[in-house]
Biopython code that builds the backbone (N, CA, C, O; Angstrom):
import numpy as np
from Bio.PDB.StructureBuilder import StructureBuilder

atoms = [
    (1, "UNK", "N", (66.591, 73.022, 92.700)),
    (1, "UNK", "CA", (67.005, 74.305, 92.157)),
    (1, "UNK", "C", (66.744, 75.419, 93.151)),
    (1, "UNK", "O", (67.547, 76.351, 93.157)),
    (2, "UNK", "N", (65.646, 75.439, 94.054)),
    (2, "UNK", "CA", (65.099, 76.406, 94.851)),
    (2, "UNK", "C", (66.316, 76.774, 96.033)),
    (2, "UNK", "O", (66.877, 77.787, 96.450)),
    (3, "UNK", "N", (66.360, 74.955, 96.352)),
    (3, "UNK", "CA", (67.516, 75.498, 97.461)),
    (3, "UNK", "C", (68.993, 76.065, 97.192)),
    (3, "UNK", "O", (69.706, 76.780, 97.897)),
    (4, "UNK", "N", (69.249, 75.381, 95.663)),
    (4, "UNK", "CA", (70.447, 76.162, 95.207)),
    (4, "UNK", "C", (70.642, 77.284, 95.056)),
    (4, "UNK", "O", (71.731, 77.858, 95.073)),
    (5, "UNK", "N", (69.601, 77.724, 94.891)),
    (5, "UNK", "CA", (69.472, 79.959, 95.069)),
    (5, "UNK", "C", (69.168, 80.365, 96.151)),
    (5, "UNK", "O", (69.127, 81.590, 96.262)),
    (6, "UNK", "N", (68.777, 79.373, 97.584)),
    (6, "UNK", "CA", (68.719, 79.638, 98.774)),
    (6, "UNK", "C", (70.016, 79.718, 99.301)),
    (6, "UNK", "O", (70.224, 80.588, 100.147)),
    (7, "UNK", "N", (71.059, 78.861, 98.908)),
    (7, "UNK", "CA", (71.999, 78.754, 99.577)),
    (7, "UNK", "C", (73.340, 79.947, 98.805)),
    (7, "UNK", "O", (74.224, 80.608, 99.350)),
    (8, "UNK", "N", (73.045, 79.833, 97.732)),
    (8, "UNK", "CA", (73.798, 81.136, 97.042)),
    (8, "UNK", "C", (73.859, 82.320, 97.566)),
    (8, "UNK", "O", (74.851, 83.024, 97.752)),
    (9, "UNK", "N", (71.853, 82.685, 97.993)),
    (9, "UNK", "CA", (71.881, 83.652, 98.369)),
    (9, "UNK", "C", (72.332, 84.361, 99.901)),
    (9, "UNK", "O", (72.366, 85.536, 100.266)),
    (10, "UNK", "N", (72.583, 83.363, 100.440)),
    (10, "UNK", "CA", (72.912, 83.003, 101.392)),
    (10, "UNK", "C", (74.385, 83.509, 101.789)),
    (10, "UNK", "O", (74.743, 84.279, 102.680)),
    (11, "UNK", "N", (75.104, 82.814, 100.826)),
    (11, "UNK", "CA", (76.500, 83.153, 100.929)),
    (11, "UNK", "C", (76.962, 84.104, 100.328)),
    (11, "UNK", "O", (78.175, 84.276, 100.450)),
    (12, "UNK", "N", (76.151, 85.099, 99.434)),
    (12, "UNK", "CA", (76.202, 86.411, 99.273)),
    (12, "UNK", "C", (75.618, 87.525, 99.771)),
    (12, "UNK", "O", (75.357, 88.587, 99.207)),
    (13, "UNK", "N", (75.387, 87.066, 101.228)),
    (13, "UNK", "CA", (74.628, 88.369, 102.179)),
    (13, "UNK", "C", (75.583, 87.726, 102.958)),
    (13, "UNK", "O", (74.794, 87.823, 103.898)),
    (14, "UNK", "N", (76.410, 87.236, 103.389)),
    (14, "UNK", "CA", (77.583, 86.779, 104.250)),
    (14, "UNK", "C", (78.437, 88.442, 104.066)),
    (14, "UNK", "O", (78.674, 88.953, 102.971)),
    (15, "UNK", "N", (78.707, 88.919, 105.106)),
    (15, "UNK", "CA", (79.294, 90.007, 105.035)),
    (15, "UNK", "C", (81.258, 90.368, 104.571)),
    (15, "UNK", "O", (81.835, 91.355, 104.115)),
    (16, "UNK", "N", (81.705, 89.021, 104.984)),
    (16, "UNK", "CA", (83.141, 89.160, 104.555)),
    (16, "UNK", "C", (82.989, 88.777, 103.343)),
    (16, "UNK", "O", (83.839, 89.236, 102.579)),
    (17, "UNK", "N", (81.825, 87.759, 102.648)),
    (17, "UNK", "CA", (81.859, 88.024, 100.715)),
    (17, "UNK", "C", (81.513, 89.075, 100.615)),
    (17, "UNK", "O", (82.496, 89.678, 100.185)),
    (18, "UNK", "N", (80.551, 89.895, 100.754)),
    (18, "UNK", "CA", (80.378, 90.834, 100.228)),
    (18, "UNK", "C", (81.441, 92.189, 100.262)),
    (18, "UNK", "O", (81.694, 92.845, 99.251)),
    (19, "UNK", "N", (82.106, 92.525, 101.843)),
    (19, "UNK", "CA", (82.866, 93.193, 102.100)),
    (19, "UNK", "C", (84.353, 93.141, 102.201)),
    (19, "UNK", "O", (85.010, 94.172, 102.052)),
    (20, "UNK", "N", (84.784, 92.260, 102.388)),
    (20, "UNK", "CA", (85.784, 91.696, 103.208)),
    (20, "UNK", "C", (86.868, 91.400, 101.810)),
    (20, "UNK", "O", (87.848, 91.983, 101.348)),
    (21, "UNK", "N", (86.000, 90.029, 101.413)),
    (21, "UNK", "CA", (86.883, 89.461, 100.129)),
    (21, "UNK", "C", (87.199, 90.194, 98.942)),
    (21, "UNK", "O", (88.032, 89.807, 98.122)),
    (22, "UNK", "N", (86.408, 91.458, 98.828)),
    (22, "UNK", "CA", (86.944, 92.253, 97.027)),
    (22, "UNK", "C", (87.867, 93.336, 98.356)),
    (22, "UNK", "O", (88.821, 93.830, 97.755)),
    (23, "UNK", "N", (87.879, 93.772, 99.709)),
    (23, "UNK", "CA", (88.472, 94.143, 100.131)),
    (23, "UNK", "C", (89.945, 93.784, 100.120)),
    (23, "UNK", "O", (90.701, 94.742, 99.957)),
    (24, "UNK", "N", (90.422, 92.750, 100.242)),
    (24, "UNK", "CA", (91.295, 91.730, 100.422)),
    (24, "UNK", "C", (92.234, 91.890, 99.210)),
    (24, "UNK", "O", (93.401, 92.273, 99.129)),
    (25, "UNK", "N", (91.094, 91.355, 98.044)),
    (25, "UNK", "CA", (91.784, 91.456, 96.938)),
    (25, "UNK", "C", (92.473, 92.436, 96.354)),
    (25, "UNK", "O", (93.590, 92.286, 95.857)),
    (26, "UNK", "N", (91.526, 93.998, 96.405)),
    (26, "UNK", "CA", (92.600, 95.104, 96.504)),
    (26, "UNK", "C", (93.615, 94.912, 97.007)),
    (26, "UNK", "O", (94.625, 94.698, 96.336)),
    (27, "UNK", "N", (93.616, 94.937, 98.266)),
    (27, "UNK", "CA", (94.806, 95.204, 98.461)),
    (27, "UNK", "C", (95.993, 94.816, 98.351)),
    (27, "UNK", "O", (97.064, 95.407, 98.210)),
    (28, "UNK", "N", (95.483, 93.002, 98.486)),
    (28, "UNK", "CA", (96.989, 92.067, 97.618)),
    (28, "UNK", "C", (96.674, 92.509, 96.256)),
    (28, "UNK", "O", (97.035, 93.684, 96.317)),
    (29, "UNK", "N", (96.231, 92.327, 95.061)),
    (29, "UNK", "CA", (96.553, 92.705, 94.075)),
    (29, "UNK", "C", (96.894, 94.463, 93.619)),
    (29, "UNK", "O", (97.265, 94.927, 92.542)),
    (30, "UNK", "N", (96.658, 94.985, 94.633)),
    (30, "UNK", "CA", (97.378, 96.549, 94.225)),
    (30, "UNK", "C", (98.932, 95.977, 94.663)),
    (30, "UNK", "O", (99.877, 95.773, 93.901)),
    (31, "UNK", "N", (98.882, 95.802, 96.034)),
    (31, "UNK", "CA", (100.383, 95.608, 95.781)),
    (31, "UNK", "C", (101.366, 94.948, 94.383)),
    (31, "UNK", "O", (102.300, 95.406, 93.724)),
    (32, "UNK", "N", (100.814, 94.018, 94.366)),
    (32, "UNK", "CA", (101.451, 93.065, 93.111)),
    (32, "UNK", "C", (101.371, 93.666, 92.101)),
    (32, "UNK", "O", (102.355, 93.666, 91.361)),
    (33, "UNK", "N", (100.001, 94.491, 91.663)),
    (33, "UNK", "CA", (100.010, 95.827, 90.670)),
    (33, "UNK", "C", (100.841, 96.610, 90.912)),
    (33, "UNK", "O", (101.426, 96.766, 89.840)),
    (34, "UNK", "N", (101.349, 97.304, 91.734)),
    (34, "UNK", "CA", (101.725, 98.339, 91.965)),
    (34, "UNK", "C", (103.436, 98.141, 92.037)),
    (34, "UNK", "O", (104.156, 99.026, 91.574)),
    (35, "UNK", "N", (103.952, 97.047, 92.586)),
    (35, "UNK", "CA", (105.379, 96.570, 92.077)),
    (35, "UNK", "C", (105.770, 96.577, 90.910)),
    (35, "UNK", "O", (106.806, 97.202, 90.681)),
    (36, "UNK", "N", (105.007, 95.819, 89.681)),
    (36, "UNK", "CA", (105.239, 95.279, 88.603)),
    (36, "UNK", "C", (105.174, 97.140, 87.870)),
    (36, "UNK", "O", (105.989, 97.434, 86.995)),
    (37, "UNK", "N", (104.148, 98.195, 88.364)),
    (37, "UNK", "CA", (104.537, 99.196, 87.447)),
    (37, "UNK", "C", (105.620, 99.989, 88.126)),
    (37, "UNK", "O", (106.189, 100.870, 87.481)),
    (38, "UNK", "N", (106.024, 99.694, 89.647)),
    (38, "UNK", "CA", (107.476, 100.621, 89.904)),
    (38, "UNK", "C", (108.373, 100.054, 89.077)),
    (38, "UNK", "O", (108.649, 100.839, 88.170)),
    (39, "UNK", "N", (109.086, 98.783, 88.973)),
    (39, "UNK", "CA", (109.423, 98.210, 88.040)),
    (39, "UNK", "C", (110.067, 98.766, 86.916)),
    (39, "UNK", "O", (111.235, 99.107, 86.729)),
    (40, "UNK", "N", (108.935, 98.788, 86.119)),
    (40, "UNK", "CA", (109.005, 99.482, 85.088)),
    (40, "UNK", "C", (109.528, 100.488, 84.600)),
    (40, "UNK", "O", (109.728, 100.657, 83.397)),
    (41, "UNK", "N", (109.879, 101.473, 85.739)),
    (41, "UNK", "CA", (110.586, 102.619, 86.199)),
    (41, "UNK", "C", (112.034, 102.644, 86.046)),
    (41, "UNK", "O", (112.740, 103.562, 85.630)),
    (42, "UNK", "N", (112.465, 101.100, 86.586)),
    (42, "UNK", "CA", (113.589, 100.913, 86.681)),
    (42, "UNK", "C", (114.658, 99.987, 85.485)),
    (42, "UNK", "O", (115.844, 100.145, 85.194)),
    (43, "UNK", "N", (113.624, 98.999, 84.994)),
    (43, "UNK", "CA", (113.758, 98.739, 83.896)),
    (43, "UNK", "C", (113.967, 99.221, 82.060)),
    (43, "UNK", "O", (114.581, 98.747, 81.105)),
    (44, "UNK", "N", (113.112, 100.351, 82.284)),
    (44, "UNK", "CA", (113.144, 101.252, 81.130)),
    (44, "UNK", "C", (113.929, 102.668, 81.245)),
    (44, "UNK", "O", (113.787, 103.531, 80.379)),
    (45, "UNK", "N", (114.743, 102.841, 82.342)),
    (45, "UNK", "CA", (115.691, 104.081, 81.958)),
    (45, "UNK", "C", (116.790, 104.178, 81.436)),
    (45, "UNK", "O", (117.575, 103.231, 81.476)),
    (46, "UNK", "N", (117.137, 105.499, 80.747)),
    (46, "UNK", "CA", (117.699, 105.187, 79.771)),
    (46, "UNK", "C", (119.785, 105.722, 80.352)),
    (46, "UNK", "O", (120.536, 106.689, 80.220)),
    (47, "UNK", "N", (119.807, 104.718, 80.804)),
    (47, "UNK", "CA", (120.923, 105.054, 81.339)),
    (47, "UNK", "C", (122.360, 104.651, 80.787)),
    (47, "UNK", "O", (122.821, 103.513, 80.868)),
    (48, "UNK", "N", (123.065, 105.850, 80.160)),
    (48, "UNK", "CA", (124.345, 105.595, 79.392)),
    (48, "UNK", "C", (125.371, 106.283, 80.458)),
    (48, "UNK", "O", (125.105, 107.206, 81.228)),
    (49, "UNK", "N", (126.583, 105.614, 80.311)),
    (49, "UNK", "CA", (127.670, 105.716, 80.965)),
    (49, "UNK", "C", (128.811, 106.287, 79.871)),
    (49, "UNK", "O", (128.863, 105.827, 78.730)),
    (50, "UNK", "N", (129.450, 107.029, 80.205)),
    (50, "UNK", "CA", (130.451, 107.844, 78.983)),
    (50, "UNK", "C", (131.330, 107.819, 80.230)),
    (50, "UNK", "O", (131.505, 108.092, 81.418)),
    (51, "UNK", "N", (131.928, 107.067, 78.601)),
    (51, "UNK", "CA", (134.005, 106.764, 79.094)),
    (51, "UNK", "C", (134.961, 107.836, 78.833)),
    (51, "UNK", "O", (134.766, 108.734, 78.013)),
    (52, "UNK", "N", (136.382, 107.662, 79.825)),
    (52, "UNK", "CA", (136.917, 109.116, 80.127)),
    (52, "UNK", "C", (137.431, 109.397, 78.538)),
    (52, "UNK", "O", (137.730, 110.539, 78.190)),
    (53, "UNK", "N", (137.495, 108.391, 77.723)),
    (53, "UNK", "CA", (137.977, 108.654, 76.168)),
    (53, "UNK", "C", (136.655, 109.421, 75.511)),
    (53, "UNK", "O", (136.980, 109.943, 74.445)),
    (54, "UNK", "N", (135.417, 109.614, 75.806)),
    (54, "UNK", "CA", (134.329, 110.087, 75.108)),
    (54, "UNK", "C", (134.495, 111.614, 75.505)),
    (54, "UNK", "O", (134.182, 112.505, 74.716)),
    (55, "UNK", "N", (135.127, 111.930, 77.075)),
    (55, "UNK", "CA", (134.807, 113.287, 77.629)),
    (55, "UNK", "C", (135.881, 113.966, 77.347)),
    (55, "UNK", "O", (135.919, 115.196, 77.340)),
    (56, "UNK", "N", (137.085, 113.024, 77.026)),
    (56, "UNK", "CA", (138.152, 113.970, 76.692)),
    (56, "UNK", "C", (137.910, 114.688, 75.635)),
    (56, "UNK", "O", (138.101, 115.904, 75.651)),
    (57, "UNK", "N", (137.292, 113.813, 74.172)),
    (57, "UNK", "CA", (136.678, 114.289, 72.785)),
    (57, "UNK", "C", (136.375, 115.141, 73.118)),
    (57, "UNK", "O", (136.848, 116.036, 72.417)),
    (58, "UNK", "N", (135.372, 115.753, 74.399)),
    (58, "UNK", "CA", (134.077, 116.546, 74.279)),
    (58, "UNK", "C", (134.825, 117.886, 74.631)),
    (58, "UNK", "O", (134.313, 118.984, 74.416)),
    (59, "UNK", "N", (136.316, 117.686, 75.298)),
    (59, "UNK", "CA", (137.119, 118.649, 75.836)),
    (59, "UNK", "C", (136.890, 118.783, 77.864)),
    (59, "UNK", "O", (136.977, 119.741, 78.632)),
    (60, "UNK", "N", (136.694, 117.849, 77.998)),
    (60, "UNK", "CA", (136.202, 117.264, 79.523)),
    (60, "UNK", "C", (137.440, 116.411, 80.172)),
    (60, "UNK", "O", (137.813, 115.288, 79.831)),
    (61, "UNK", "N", (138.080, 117.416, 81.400)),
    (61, "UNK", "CA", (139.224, 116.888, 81.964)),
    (61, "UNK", "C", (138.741, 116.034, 82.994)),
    (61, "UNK", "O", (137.693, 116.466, 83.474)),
    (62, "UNK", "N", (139.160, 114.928, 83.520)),
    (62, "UNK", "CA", (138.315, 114.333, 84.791)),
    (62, "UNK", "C", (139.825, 113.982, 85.716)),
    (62, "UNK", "O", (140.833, 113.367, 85.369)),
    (63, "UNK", "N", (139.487, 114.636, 86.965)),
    (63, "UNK", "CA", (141.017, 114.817, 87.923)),
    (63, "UNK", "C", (141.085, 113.362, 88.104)),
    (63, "UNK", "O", (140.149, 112.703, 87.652)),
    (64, "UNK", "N", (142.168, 112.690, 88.768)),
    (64, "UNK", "CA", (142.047, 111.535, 89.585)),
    (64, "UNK", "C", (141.506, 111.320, 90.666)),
    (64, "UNK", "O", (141.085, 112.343, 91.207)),
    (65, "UNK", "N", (141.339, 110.349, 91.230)),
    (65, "UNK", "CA", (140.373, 110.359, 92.586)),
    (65, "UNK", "C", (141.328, 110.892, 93.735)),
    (65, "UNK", "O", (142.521, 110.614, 93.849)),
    (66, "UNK", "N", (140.870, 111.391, 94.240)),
    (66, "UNK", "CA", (141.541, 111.979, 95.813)),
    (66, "UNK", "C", (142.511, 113.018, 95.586)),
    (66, "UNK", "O", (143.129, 113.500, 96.535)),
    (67, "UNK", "N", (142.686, 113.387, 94.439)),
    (67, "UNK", "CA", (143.155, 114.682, 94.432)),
    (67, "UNK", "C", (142.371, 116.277, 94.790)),
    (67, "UNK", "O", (142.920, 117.351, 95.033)),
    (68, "UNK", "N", (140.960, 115.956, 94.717)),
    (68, "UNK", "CA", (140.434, 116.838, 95.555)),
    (68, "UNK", "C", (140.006, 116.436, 96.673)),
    (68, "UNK", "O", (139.273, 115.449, 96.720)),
    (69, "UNK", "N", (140.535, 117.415, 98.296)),
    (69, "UNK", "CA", (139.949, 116.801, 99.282)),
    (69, "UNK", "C", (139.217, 118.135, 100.002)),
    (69, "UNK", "O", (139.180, 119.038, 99.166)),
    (70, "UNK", "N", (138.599, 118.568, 101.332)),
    (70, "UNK", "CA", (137.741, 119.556, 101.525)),
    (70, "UNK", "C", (139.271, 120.189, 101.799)),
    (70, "UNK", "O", (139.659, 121.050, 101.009)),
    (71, "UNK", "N", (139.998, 119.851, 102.712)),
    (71, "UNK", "CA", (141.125, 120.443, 103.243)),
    (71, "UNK", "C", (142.086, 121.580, 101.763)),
    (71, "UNK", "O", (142.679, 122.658, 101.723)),
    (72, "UNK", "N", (141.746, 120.574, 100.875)),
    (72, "UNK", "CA", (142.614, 121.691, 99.623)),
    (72, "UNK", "C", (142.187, 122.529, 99.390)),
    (72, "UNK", "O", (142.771, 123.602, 99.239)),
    (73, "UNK", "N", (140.499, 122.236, 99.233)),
    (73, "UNK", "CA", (139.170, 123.410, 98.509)),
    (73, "UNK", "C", (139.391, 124.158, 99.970)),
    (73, "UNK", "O", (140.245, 124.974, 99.623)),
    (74, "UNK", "N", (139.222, 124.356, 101.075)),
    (74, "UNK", "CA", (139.444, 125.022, 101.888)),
    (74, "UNK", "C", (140.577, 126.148, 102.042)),
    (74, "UNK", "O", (140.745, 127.286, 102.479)),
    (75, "UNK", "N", (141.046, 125.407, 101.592)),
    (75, "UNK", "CA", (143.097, 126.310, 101.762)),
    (75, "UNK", "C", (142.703, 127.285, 100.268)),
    (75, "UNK", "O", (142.835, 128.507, 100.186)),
    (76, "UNK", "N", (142.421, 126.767, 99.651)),
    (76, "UNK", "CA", (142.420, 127.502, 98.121)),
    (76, "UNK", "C", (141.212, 129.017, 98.401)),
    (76, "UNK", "O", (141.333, 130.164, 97.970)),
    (77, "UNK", "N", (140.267, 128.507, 99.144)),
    (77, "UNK", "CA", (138.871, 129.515, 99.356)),
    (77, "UNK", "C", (140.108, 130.366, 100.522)),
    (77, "UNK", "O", (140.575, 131.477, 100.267)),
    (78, "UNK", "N", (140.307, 129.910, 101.232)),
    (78, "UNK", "CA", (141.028, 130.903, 102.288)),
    (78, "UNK", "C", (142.269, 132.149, 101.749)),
    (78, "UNK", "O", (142.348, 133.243, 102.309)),
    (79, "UNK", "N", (143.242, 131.707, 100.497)),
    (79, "UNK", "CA", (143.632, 132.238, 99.545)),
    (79, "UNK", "C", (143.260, 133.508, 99.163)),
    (79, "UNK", "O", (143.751, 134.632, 99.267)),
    (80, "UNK", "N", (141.583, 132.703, 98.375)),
    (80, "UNK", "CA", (141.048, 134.277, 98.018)),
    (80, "UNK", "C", (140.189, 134.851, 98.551)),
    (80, "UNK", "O", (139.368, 135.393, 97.812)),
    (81, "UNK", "N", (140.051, 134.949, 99.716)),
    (81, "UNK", "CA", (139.099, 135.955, 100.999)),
    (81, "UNK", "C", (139.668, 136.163, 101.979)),
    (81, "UNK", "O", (139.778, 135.248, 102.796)),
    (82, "UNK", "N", (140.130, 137.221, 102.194)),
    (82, "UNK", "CA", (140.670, 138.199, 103.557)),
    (82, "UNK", "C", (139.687, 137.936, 104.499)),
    (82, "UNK", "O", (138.579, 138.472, 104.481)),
    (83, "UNK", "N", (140.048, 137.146, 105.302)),
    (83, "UNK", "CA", (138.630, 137.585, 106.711)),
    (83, "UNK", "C", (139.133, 138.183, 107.704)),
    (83, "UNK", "O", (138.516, 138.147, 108.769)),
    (84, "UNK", "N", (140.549, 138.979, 107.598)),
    (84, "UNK", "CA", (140.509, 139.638, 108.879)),
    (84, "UNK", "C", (140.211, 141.347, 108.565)),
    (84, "UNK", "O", (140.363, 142.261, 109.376)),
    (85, "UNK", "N", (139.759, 141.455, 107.181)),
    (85, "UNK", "CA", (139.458, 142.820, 106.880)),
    (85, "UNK", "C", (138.033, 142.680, 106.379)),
    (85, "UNK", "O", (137.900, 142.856, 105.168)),
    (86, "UNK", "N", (136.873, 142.378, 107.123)),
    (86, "UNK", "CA", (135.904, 142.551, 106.474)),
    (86, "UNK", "C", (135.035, 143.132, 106.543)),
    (86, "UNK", "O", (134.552, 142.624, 107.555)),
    (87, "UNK", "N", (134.092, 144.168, 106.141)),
    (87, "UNK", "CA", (133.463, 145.158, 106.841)),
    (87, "UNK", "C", (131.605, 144.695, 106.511)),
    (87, "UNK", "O", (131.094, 144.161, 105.526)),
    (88, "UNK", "N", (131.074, 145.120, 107.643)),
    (88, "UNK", "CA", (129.793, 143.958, 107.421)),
    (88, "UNK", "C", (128.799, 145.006, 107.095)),
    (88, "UNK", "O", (128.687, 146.146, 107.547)),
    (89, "UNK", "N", (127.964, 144.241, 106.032)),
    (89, "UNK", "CA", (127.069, 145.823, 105.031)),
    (89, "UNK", "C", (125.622, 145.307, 105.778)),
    (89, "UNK", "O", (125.504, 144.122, 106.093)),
    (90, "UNK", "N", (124.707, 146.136, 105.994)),
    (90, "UNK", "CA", (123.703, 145.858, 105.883)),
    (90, "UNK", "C", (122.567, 146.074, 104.729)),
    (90, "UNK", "O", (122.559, 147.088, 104.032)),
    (91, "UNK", "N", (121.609, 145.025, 104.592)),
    (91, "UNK", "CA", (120.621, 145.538, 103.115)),
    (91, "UNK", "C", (119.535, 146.168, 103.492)),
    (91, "UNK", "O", (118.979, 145.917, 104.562)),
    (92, "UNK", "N", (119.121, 147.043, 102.664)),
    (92, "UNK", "CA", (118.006, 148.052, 103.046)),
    (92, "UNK", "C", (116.647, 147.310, 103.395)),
    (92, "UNK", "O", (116.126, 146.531, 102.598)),
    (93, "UNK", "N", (116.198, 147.553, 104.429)),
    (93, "UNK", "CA", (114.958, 147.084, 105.025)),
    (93, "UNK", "C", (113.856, 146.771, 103.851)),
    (93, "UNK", "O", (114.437, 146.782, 102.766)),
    (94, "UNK", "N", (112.839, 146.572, 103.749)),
    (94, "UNK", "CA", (111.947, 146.510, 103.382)),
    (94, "UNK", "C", (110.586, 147.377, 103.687)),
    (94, "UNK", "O", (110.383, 147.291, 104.898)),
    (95, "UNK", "N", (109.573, 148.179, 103.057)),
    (95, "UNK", "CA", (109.126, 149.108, 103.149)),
    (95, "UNK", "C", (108.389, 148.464, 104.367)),
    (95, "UNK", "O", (107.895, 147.336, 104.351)),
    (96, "UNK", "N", (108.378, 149.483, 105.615)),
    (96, "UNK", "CA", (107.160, 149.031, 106.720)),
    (96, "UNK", "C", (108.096, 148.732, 107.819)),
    (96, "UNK", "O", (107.510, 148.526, 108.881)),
    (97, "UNK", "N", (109.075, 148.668, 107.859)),
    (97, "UNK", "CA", (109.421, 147.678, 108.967)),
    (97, "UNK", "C", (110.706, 148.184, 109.296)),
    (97, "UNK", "O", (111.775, 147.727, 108.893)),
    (98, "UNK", "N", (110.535, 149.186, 110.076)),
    (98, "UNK", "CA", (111.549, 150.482, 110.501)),
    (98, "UNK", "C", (112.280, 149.866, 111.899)),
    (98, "UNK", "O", (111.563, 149.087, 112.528)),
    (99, "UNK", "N", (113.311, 150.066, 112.324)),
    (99, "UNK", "CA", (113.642, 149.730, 113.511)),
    (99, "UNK", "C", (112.574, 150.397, 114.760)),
    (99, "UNK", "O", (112.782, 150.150, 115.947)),
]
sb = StructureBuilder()
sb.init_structure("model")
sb.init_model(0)
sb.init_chain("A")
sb.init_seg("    ")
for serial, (resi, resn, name, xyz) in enumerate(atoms, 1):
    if name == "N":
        sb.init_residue(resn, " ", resi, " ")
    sb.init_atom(name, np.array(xyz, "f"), 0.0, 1.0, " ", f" {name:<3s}", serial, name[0])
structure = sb.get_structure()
C-alpha cells in the first residue's frame, strides 16, 4: 500500500499531469465546446422566406432581375441634377477655428 501512494504521488508532482494535461484538455474540449454552441446559432434561426404571391398581398412590387443595372440608376440620377450649374456653399465654421 505504501508504495502505491509512493508511486501516485509521484505521478502527480510530474509536471505535464499537473500542468500540461488539464492544459490540453481545455483547449481540445473548448474547441469541441465551443463548435457545438456556434452551432446552435445556426441551427435555431428563425428564417422564413416570403413568396412573390405573399408580397404582392402586402402591396410589394418585385422588378425582374436585370432590369435594374448601375448604368440606368446612373442615367436616371444624371436626369435630376444639373452639374454644370452648381454653385458650391460653404458651412459655417465651428466656434474657435477662424481661418
Amino acid at each position: 500500500m505504501d508504495n502505491l501512494s509512493k508511486s501516485f504521488d509521484s505521478f502527480l508532482k510530474n509536471k505535464f499531469i499537473r500542468f500540461g494535461l488539464p492544459f490540453m484538455l481545455l483547449v481540445v474540449g473548448g474547441s469541441f465546446g465551443l463548435r457545438e454552441f456556434s452551432q446552435i446559432r445556426y441551427d435555431h434561426r428563425k428564417v422564413k422566406f416570403i413568396s412573390p404571391e405573399e408580397l404582392r398581398k402586402q402591396g410589394i412590387e418585385m422588378k425582374p432581375r436585370g432590369s435594374v443595372t448601375i448604368e440606368t440608376e446612373y442615367k436616371k440620377l444624371i436626369e435630376q441634377v444639373n452639374l454644370d450649374n452648381y454653385e458650391n456653399k460653404r458651412i459655417p465654421r465651428p466656434p474657435g477655428f477662424e481661418d
